[in-house]
FIKOLZA-1660 file (N, C-alpha, C; in steps of 0.1 Angstrom, whole numbers, plus 5000, padded with zeros to 4 digits):
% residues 119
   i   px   py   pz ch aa at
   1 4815 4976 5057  A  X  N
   1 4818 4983 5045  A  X CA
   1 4831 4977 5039  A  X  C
   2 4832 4979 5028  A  X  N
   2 4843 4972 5021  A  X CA
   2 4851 4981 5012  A  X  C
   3 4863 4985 5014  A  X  N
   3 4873 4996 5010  A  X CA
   3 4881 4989 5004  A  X  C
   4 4886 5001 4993  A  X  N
   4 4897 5000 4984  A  X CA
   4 4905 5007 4987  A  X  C
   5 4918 5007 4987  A  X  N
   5 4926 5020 4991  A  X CA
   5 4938 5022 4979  A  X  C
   6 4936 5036 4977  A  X  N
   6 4951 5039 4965  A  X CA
   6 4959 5049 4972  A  X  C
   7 4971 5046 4970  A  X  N
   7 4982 5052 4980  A  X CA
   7 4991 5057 4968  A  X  C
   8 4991 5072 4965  A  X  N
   8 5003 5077 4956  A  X CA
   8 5014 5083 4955  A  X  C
   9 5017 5081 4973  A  X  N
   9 5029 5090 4974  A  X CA
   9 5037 5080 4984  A  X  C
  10 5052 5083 4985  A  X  N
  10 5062 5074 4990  A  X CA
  10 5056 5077 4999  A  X  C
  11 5064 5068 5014  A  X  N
  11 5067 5066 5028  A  X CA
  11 5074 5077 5039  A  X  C
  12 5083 5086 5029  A  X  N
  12 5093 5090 5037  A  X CA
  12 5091 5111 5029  A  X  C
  13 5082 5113 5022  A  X  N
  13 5084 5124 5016  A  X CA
  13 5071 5132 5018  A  X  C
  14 5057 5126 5027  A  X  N
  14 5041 5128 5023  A  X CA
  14 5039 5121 5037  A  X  C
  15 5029 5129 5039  A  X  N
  15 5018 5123 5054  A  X CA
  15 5008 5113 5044  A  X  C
  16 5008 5107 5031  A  X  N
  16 4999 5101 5026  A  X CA
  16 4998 5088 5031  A  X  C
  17 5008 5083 5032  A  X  N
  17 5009 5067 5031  A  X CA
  17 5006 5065 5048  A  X  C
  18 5012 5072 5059  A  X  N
  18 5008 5073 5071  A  X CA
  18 4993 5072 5073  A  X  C
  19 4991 5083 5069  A  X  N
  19 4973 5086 5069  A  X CA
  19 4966 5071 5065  A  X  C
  20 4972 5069 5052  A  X  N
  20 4965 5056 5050  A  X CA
  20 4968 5041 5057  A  X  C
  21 4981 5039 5063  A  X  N
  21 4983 5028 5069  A  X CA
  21 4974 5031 5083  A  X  C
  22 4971 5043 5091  A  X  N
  22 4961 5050 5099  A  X CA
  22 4950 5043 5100  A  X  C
  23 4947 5046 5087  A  X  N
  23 4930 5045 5082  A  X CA
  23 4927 5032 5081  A  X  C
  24 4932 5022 5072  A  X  N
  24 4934 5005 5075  A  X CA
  24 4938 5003 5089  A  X  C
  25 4939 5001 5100  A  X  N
  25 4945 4999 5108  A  X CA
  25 4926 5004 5115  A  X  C
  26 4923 5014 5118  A  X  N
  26 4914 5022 5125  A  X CA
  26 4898 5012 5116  A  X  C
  27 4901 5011 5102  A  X  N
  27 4890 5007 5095  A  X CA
  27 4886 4989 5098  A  X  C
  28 4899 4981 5097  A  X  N
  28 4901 4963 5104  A  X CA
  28 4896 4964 5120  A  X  C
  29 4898 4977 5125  A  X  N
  29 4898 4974 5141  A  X CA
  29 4879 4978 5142  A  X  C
  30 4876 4982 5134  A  X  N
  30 4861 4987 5138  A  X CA
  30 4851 4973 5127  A  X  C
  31 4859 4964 5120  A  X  N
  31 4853 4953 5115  A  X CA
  31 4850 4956 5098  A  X  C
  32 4858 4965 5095  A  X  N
  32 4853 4966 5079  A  X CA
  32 4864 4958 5070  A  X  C
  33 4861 4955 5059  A  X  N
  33 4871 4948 5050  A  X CA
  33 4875 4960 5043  A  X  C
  34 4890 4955 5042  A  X  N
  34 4900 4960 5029  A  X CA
  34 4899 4955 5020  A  X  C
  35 4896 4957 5006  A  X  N
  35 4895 4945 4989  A  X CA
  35 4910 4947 4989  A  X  C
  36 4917 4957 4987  A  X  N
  36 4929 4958 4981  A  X CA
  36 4931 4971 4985  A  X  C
  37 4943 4970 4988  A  X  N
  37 4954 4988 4988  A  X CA
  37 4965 4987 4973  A  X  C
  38 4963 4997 4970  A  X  N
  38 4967 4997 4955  A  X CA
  38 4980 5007 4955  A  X  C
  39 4993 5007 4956  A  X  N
  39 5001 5016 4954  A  X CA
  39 5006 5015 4944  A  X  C
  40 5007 5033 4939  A  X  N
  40 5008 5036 4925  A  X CA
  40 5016 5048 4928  A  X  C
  41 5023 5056 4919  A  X  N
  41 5034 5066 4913  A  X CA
  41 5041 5063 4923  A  X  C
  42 5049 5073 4930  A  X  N
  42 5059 5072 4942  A  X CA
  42 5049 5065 4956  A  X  C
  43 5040 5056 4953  A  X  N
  43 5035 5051 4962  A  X CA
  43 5040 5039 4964  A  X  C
  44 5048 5032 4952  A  X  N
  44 5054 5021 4949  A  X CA
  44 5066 5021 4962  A  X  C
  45 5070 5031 4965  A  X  N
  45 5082 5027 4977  A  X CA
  45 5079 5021 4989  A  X  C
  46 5066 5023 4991  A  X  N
  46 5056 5016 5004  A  X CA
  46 5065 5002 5001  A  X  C
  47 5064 4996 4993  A  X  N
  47 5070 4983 4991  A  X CA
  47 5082 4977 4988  A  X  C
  48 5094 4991 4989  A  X  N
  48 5107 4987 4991  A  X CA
  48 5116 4982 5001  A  X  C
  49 5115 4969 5002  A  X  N
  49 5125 4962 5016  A  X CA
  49 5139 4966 5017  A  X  C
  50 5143 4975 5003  A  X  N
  50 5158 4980 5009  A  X CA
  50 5158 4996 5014  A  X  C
  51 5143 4997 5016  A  X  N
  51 5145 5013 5022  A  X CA
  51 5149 5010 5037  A  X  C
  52 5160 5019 5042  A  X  N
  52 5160 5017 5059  A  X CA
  52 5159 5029 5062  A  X  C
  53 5146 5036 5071  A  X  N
  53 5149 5049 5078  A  X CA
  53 5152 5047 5090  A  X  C
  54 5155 5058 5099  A  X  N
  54 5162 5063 5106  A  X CA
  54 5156 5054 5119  A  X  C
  55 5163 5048 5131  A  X  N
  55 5159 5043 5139  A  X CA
  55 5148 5046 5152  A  X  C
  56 5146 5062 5150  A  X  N
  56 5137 5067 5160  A  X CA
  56 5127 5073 5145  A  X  C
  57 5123 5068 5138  A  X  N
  57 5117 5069 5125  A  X CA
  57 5106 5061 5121  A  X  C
  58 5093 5063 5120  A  X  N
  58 5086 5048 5115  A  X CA
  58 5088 5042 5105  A  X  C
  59 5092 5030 5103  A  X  N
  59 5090 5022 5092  A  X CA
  59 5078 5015 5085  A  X  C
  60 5072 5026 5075  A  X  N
  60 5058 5023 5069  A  X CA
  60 5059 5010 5060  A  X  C
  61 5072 5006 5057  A  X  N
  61 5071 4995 5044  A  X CA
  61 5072 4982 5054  A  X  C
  62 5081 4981 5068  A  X  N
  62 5078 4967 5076  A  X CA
  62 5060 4969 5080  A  X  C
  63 5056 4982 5083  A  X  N
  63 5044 4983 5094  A  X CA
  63 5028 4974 5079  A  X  C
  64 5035 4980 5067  A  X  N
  64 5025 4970 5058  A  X CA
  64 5024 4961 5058  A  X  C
  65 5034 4953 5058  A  X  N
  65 5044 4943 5054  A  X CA
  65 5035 4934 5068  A  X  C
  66 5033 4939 5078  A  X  N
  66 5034 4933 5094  A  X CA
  66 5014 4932 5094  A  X  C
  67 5010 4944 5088  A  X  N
  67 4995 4944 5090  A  X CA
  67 4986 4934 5075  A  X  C
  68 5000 4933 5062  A  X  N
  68 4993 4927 5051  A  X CA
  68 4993 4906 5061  A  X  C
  69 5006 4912 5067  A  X  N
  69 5002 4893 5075  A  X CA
  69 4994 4885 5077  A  X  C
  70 4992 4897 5094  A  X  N
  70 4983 4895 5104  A  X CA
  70 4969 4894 5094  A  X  C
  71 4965 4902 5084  A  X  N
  71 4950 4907 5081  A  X CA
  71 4948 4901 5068  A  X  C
  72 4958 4888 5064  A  X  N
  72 4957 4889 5049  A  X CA
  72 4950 4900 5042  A  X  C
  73 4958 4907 5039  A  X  N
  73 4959 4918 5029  A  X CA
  73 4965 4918 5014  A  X  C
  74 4956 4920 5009  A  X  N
  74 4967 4923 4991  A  X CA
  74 4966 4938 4988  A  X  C
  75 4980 4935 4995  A  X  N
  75 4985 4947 4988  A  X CA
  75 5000 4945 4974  A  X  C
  76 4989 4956 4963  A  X  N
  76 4995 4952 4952  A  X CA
  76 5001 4965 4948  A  X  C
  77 5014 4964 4937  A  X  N
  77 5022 4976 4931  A  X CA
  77 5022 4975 4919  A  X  C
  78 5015 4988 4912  A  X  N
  78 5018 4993 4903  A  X CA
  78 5030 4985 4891  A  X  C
  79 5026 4982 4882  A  X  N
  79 5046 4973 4878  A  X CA
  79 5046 4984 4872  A  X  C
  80 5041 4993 4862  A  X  N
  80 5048 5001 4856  A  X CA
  80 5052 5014 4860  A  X  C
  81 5048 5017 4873  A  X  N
  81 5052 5031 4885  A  X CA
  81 5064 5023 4887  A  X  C
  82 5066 5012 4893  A  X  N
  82 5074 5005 4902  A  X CA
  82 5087 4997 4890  A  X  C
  83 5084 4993 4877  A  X  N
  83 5096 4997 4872  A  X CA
  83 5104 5011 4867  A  X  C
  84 5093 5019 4870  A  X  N
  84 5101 5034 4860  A  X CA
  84 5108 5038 4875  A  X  C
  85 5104 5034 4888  A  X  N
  85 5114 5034 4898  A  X CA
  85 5123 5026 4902  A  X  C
  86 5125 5016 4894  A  X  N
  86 5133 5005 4900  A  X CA
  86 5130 4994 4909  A  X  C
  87 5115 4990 4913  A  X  N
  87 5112 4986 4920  A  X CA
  87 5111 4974 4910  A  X  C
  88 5112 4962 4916  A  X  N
  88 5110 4947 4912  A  X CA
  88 5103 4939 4918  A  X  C
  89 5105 4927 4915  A  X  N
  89 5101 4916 4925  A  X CA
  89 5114 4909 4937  A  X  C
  90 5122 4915 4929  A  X  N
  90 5131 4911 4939  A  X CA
  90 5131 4920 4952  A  X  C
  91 5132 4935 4950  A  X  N
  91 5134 4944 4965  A  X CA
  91 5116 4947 4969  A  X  C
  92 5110 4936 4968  A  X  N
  92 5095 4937 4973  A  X CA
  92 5095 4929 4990  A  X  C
  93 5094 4943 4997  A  X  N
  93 5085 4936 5010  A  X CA
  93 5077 4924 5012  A  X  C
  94 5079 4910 5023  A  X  N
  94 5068 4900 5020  A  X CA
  94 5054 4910 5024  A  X  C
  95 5043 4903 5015  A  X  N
  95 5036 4906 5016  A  X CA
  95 5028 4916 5004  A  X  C
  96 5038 4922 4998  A  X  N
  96 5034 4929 4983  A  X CA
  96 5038 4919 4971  A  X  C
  97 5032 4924 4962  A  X  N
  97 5029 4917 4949  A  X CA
  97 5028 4932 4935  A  X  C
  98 5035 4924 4926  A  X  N
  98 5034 4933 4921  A  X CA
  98 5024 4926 4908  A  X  C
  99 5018 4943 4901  A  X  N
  99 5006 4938 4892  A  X CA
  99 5001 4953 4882  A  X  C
 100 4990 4947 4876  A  X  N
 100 4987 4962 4864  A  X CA
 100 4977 4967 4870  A  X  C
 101 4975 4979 4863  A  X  N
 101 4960 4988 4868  A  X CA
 101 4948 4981 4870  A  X  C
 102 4946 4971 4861  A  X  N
 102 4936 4957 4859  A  X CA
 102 4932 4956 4877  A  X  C
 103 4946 4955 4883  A  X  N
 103 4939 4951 4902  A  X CA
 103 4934 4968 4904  A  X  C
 104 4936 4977 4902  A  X  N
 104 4930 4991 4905  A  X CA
 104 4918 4992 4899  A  X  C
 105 4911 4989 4889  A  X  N
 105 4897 4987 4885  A  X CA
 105 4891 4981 4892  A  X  C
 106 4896 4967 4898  A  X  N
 106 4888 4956 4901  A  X CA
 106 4882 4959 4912  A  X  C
 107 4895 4967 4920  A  X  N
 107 4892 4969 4937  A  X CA
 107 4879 4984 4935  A  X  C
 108 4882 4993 4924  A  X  N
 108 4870 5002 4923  A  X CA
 108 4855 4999 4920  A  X  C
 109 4856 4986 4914  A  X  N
 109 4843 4978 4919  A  X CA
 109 4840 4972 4924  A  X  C
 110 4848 4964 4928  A  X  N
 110 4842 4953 4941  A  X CA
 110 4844 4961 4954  A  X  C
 111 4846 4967 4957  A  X  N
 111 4850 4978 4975  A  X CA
 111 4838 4986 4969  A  X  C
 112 4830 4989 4982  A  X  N
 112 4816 5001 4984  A  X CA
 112 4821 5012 4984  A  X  C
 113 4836 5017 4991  A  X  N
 113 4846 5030 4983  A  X CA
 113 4858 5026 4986  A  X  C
 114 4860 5034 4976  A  X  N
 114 4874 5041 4972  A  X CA
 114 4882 5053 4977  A  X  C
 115 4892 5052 4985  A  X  N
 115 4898 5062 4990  A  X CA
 115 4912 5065 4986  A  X  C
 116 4915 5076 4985  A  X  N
 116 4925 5078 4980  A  X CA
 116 4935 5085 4984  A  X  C
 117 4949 5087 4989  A  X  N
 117 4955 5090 4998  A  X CA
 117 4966 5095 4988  A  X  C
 118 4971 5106 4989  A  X  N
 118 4981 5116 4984  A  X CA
 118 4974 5121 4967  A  X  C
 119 4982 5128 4958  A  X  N
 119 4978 5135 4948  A  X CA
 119 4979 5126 4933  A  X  C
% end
């Protein structure tokens, strides 16, 4: 099966982005494809390389960052969530890209579903 995934809430504030780096992780290991993970509103921090949390803390933006590698992954950000946050191309994790809703349609038809992780 082939999944799209939309992630709408930060890394450090929501069990959303967890759940879904989870669910990718659980979904590659059983042989299904990812089309795209789409982070949008405060989902856009998944992709801030100058976030640092706490050392006995997970780090969800390296753990993307490390699974978009290994799995070539596109994972793409929102530009206009991610400039009304300050997010750029410059403080982008390797591995993210930033882009319009245009990649969020695309991945809702070419993926068999669509899952959606926070509100």
């Amino acid at each position: 099966m082939k999944f799209g995934i939309l992630i709408n809430e930060g890394p450090f504030t929501h069990q959303a982005s967890d759940s879904a780096y989870r669910f990718v992780v659980a979904a590659l290991a059983k042989g299904h494809e990812i089309y795209r993970v789409f982070f949008y509103n405060d989902g856009v921090y998944n992709a801030n390389k100058l976030s640092e949390p706490q050392t006995d803390d997970r780090n969800l933006v390296a753990l993307w960052s490390a699974l978009a590698e290994e799995h070539s992954l596109d994972l793409v950000v929102c530009v206009a969530a991610a400039l009304r946050r300050g997010i750029k191309d410059e403080v982008l994790k390797d591995g993210f890209r930033i882009s319009g809703l245009g990649q969020l349609v695309e991945a809702g038809i070419q993926a068999d579903r669509m899952v959606v992780f926070g509100d």
